[in-house]
C-alpha atoms as a printed R data frame, in Angstrom:
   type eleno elety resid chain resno      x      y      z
1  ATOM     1    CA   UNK     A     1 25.344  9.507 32.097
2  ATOM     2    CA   UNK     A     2 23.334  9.790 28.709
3  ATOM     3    CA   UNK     A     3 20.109 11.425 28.580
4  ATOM     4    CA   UNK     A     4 16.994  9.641 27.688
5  ATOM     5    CA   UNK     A     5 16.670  8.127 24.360
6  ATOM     6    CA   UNK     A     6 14.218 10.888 22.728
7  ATOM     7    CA   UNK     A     7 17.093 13.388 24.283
8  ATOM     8    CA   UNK     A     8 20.135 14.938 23.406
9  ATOM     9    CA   UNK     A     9 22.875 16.857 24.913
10 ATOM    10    CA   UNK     A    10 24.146 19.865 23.997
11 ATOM    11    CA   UNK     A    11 27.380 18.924 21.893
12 ATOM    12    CA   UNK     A    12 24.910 16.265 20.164
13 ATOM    13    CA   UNK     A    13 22.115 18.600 19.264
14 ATOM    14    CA   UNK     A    14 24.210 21.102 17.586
15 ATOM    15    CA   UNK     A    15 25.773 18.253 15.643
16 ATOM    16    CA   UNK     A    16 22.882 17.392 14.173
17 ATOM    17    CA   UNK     A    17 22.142 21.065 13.456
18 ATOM    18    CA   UNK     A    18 24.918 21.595 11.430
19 ATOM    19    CA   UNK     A    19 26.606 24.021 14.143
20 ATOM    20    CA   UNK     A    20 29.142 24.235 16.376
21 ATOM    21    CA   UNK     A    21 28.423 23.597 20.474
22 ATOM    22    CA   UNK     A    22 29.974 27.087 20.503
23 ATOM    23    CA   UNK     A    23 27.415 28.715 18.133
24 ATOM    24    CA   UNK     A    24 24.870 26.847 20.047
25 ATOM    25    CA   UNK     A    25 26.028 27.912 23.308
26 ATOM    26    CA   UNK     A    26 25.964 31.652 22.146
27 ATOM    27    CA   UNK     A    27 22.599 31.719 20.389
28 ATOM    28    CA   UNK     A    28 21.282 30.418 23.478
29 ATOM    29    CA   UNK     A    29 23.137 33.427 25.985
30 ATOM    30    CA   UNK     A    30 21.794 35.756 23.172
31 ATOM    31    CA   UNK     A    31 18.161 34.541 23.227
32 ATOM    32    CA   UNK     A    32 18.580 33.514 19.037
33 ATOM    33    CA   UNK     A    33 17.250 30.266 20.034
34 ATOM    34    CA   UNK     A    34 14.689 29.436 23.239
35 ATOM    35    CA   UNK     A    35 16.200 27.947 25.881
36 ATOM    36    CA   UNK     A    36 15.456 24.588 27.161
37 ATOM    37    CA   UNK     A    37 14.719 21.703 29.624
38 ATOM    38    CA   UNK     A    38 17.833 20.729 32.136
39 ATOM    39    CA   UNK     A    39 18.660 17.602 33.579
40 ATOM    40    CA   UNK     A    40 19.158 16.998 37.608
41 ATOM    41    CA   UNK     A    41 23.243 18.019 36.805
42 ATOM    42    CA   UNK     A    42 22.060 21.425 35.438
43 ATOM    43    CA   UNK     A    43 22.886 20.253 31.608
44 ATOM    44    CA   UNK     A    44 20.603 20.772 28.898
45 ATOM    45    CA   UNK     A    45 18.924 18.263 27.165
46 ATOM    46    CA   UNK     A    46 17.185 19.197 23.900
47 ATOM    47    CA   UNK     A    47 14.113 17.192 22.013
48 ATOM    48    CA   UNK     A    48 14.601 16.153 18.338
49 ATOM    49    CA   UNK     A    49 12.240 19.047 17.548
50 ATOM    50    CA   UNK     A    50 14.139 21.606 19.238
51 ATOM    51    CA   UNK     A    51 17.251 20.661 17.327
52 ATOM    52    CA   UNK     A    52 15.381 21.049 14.194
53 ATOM    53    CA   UNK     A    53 13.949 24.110 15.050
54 ATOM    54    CA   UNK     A    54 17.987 25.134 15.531
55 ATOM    55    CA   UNK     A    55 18.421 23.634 12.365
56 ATOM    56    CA   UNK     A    56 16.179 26.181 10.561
57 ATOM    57    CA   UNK     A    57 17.324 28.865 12.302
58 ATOM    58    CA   UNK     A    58 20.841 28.089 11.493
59 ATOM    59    CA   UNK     A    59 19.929 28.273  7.662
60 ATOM    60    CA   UNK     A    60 18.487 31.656  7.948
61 ATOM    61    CA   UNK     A    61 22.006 32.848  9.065
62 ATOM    62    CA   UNK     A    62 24.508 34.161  7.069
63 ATOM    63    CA   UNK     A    63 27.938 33.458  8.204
64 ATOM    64    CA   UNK     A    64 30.249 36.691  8.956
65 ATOM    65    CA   UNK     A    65 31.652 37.925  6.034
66 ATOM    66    CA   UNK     A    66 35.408 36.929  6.675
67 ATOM    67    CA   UNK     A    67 38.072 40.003  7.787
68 ATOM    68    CA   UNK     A    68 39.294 41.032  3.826
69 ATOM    69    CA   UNK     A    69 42.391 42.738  5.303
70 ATOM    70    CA   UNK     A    70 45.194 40.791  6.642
71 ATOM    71    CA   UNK     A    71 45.999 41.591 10.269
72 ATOM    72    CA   UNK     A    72 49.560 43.432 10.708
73 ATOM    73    CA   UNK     A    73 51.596 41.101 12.617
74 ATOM    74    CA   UNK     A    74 53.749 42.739 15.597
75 ATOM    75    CA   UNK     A    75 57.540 42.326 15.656
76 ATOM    76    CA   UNK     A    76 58.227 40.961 19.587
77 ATOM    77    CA   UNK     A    77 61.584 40.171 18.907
78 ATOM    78    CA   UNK     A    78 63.289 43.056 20.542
C-alpha cells in the first residue's frame, strides 16, 4: 500500500531529509521533531512540509564527535 500522493512514509521522508529512518525514528521517541498523522495500519505518513521542517532541523545538528580512542578488543580465545 502507498500513501497518498502529497504523502510519504517514514523510510521516504527521512530520505529526502538527508537522515537515516533510524535518526528519524529517534528524534521522533525523543520529541526533537513533532510527531505526526498515521494511516489506518498505524504507520506514519508525513507531508512534504513536515519533511522539510526535518530537513532544517537536521542541519542545526551536529553529528557526535566520533570515539578518538580505539576500543580494546577482548581476547575470547581461551
Amino acid at each position: 500500500m502507498t500513501p497518498p500522493k502529497d504523502r510519504l512514509y517514514t523510510a521516504e521522508a527521512a530520505k529526502r531529509a538527508g537522515i537515516s529512518k533510524a535518526t528519524l525514528l529517534r528524534w521522533l521517541k525523543e520529541g526533537k521533531v513533532p510527531e505526526v498523522a498515521r494511516d489506518v495500519r498505524g504507520w506514519r505518513v508525513f507531508t512534504e512540509e513536515e519533511v522539510e521542517r526535518i530537513r532544517e532541523y537536521a542541519n542545526t545538528v551536529t553529528p557526535p564527535e566520533p570515539d578518538k580512542k580505539p576500543k580494546k578488543m577482548e581476547n575470547n580465545f581461551g
